[in-house]
N, CA, C and O of each residue as an XYZ file, in Angstrom:
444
protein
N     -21.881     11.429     31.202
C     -21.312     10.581     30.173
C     -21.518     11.255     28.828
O     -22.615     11.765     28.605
N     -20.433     11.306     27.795
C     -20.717     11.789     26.562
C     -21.244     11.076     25.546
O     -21.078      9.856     25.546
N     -21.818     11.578     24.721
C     -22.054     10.625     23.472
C     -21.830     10.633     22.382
O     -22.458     10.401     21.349
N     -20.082     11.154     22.849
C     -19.330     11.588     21.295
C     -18.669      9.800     21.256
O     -18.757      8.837     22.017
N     -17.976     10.079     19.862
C     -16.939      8.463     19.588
C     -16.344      8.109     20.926
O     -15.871      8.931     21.712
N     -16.409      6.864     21.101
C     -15.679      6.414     22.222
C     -14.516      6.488     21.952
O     -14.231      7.057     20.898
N     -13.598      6.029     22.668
C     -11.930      5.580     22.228
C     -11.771      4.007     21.852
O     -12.327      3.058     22.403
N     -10.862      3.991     20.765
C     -10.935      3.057     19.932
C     -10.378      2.130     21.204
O      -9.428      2.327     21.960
N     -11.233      1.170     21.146
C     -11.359      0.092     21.881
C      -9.865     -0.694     21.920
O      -9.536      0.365     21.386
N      -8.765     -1.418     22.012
C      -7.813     -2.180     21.642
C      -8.224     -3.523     22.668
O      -8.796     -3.465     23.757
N      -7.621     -5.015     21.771
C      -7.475     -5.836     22.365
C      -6.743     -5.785     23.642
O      -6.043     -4.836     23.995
N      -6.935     -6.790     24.267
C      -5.251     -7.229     25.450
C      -4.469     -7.917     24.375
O      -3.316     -7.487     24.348
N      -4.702     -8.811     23.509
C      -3.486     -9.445     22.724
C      -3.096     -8.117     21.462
O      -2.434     -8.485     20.491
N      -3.425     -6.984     21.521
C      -2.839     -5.836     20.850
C      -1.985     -5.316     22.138
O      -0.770     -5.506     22.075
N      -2.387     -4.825     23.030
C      -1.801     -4.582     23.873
C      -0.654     -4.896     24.714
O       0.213     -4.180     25.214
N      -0.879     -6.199     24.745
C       0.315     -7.140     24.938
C       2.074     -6.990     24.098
O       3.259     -6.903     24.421
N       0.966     -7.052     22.533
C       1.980     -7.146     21.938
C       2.710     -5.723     21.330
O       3.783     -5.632     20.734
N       1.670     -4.567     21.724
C       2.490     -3.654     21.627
C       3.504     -2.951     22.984
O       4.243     -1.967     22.943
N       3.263     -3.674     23.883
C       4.290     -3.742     25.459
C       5.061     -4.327     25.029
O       6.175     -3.892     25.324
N       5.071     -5.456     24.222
C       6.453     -6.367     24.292
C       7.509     -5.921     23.288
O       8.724     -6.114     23.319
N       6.531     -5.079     22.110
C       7.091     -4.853     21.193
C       8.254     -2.970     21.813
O       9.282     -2.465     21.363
N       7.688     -2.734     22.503
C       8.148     -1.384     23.107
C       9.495     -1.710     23.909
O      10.626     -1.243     24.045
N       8.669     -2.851     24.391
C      10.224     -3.080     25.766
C      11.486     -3.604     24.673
O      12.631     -3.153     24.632
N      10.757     -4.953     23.609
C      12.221     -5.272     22.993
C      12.979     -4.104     22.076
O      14.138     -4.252     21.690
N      12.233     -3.005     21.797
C      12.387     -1.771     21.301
C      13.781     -1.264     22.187
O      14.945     -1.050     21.848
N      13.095     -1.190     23.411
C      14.271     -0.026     24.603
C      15.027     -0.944     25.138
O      15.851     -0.496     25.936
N      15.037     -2.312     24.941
C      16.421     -2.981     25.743
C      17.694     -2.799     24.700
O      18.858     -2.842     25.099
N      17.437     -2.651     23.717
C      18.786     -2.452     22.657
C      18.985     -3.754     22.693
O      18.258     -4.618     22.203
N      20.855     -4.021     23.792
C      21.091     -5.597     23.036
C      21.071     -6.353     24.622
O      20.915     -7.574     24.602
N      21.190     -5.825     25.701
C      21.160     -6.397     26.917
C      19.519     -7.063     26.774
O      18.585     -6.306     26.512
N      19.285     -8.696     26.998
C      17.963     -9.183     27.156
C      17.508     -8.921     26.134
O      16.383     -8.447     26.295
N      17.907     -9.003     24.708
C      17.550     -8.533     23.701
C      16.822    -10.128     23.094
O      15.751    -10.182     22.490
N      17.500    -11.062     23.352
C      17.028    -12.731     22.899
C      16.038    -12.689     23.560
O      15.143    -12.745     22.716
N      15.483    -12.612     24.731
C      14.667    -13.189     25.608
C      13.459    -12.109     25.198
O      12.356    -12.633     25.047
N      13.538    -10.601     24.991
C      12.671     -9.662     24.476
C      12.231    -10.093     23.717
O      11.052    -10.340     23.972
N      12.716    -10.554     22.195
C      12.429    -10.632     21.101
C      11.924    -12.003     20.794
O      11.524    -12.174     19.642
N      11.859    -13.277     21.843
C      10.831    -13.959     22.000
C       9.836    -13.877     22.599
O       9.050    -14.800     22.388
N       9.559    -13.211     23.211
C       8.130    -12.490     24.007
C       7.683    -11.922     23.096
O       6.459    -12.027     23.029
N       8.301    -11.139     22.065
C       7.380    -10.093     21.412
C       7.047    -10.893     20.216
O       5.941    -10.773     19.687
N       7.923    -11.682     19.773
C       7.028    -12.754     18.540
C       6.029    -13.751     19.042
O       5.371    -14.516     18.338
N       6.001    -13.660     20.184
C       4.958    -14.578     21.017
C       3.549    -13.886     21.101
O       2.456    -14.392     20.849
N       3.853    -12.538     21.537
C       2.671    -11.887     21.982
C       1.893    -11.146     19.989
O       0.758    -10.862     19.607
N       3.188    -11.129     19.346
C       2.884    -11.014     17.731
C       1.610    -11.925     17.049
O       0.513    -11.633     16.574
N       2.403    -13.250     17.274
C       1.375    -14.355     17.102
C      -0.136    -14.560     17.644
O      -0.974    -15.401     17.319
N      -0.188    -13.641     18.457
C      -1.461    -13.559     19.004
C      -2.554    -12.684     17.962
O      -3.716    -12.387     18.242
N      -1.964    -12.435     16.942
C      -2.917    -10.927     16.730
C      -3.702    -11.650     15.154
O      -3.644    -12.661     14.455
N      -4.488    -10.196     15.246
C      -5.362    -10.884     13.509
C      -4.676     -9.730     13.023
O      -3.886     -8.927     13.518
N      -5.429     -9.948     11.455
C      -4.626     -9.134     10.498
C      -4.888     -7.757     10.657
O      -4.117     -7.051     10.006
N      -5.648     -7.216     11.254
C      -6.434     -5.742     11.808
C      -5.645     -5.505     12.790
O      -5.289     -4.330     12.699
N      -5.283     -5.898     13.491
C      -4.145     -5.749     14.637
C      -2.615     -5.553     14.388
O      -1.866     -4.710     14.881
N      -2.316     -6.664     13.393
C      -1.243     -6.362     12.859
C      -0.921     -4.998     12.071
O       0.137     -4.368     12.076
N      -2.059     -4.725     11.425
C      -1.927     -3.646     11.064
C      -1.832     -2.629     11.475
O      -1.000     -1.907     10.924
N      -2.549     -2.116     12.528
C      -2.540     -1.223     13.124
C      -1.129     -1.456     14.103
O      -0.771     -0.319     14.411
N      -0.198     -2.446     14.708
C       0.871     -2.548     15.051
C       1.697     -1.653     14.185
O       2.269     -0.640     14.587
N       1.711     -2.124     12.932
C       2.799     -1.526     11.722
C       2.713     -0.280     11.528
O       3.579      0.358     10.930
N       1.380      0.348     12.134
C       1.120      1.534     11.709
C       1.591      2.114     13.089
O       1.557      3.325     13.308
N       1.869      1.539     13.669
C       2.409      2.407     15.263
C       4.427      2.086     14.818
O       5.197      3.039     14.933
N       4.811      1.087     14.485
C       6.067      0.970     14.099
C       6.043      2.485     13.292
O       6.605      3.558     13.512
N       5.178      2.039     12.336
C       6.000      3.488     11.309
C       6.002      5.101     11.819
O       6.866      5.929     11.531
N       5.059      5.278     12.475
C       5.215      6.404     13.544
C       6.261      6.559     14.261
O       6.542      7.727     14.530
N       6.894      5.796     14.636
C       7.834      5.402     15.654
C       9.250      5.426     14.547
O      10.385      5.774     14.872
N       8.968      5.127     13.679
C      10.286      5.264     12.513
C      10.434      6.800     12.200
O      11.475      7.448     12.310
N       9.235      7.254     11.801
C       9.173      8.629     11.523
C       9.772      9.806     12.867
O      10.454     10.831     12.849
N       8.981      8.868     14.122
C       9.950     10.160     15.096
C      11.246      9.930     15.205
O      12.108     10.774     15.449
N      11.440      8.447     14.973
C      13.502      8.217     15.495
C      13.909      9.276     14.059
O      14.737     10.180     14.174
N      13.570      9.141     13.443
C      14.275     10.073     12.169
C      13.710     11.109     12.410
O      14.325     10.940     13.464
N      13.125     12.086     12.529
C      12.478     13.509     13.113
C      13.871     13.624     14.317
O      14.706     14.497     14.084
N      14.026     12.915     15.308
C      15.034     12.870     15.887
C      16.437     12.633     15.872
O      17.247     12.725     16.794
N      16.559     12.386     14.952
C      18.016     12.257     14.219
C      18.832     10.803     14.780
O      20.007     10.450     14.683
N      17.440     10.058     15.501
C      17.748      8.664     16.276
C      17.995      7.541     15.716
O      18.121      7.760     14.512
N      18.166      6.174     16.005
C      18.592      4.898     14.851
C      17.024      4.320     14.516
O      16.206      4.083     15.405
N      16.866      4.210     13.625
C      15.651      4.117     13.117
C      15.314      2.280     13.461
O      16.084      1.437     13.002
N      14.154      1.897     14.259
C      13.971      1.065     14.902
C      13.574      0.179     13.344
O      12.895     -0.787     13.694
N      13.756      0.159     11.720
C      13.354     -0.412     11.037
C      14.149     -1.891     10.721
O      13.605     -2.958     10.438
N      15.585     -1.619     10.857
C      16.296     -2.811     10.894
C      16.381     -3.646     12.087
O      16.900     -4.761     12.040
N      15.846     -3.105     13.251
C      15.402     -4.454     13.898
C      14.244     -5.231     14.094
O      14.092     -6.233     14.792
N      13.310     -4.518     13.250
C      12.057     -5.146     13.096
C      12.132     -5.806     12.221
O      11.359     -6.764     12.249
N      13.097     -5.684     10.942
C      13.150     -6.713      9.867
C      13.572     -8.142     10.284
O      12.995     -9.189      9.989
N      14.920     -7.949     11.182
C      15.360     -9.198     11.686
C      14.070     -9.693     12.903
O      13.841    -10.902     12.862
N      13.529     -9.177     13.579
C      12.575     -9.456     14.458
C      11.482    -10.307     13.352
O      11.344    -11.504     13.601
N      10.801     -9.812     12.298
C       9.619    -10.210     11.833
C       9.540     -9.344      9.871
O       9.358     -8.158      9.597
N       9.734    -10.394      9.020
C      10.160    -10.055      7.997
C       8.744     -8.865      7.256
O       8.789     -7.754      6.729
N       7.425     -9.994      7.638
C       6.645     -9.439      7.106
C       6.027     -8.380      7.937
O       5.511     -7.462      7.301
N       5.969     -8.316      9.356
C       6.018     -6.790      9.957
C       6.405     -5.417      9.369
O       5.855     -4.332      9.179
N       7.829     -6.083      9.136
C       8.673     -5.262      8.476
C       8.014     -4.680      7.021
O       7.957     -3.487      6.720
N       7.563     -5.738      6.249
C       6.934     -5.111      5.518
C       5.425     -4.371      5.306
O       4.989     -3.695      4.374
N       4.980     -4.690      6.253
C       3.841     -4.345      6.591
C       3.996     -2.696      6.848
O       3.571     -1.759      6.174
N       4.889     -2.715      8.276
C       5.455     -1.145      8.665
C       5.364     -0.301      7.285
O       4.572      0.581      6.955
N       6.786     -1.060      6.388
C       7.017     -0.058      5.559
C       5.841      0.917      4.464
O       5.741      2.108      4.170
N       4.959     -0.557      4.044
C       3.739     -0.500      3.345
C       2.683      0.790      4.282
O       2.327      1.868      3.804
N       2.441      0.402      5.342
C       1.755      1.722      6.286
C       2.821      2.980      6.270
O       2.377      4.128      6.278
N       4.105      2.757      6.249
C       4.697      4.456      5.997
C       4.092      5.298      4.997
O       3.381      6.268      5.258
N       4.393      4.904      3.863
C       3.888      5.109      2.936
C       2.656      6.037      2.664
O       2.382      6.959      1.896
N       2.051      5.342      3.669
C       0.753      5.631      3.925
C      -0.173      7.128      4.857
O      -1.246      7.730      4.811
N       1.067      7.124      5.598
C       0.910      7.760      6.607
C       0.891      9.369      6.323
O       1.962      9.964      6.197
N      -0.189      9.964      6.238
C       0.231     11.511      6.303
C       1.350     12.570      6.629
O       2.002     12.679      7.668
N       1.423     13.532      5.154
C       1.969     14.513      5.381
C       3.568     13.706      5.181
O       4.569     14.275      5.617
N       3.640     12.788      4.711
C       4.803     12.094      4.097
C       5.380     12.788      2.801
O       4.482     12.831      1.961
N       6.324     13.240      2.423
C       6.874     13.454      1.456
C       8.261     13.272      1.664
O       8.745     12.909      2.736
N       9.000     13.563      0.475
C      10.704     13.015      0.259
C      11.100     13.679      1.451
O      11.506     12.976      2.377
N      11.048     14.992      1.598
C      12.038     15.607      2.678
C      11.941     14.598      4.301
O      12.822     14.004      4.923
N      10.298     14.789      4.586
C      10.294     13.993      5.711
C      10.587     12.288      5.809
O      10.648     11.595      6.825
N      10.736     11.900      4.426
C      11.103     10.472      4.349
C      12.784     10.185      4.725
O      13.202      9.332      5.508
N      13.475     11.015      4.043
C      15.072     10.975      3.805
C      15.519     11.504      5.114
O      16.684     11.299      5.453
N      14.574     12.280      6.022
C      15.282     13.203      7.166
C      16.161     14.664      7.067
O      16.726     15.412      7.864
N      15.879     14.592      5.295
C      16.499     16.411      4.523
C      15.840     17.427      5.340
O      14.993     18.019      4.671
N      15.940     17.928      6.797
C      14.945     19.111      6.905
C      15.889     20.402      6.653
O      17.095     20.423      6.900
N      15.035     21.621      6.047
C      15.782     22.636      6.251
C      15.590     23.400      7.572
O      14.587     23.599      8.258
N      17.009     23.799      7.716
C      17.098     24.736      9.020
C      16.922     26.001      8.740
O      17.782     26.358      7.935
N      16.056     27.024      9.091
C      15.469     28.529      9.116
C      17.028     29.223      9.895
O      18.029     28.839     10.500
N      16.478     30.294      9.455
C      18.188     31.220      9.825
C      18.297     31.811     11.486
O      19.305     32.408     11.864
């Protein structure tokens, strides 16, 4: 057994709600009503430390759909959950190694 840092521990009601939040993520619009009450269900479960760290996994997740040239999962989290939404954005912000280029999706291409 080591006796370096463990791994950050997570709830089941983090967990939960970051499954529900993943699946209503990848259904698009098929089961998209029925997703997106599960995931404000399993939302409601959380404290404000949880939430946070949720928003901070959204904005990761914003940053790769745009790294990927993908639809950026931010406008359906707004309609999903207003203050999520702002929460996310507030943790982008935040998030390392952020600057304009990687915000806007401007990358330059090498020759």
């Amino acid at each position: 057994m080591s006796t370096t840092i463990s791994e950050l521990s997570l709830s089941p009601a983090y967990r939960l709600a970051q499954r529900s939040l993943a699946s209503w993520l990848e259904h698009g619009h098929s089961g998209a009503r029925r997703a997106a009450f599960i995931a404000r269900a399993a939302l409601s479960g959380l404290d404000a430390t949880e939430r946070s760290r949720i928003a901070r996994w959204l904005a990761w997740l914003q940053v790769a759909a745009q790294s990927r040239g993908a639809i950026s999962p931010e406008g359906r989290i707004q309609r999903l959950d207003a203050t999520l939404h702002q929460a996310m954005q507030d943790a982008l912000t935040r998030l390392p190694g952020q600057t304009v280029v990687a915000r806007t999706g401007n990358h330059r291409r090498s020759a």
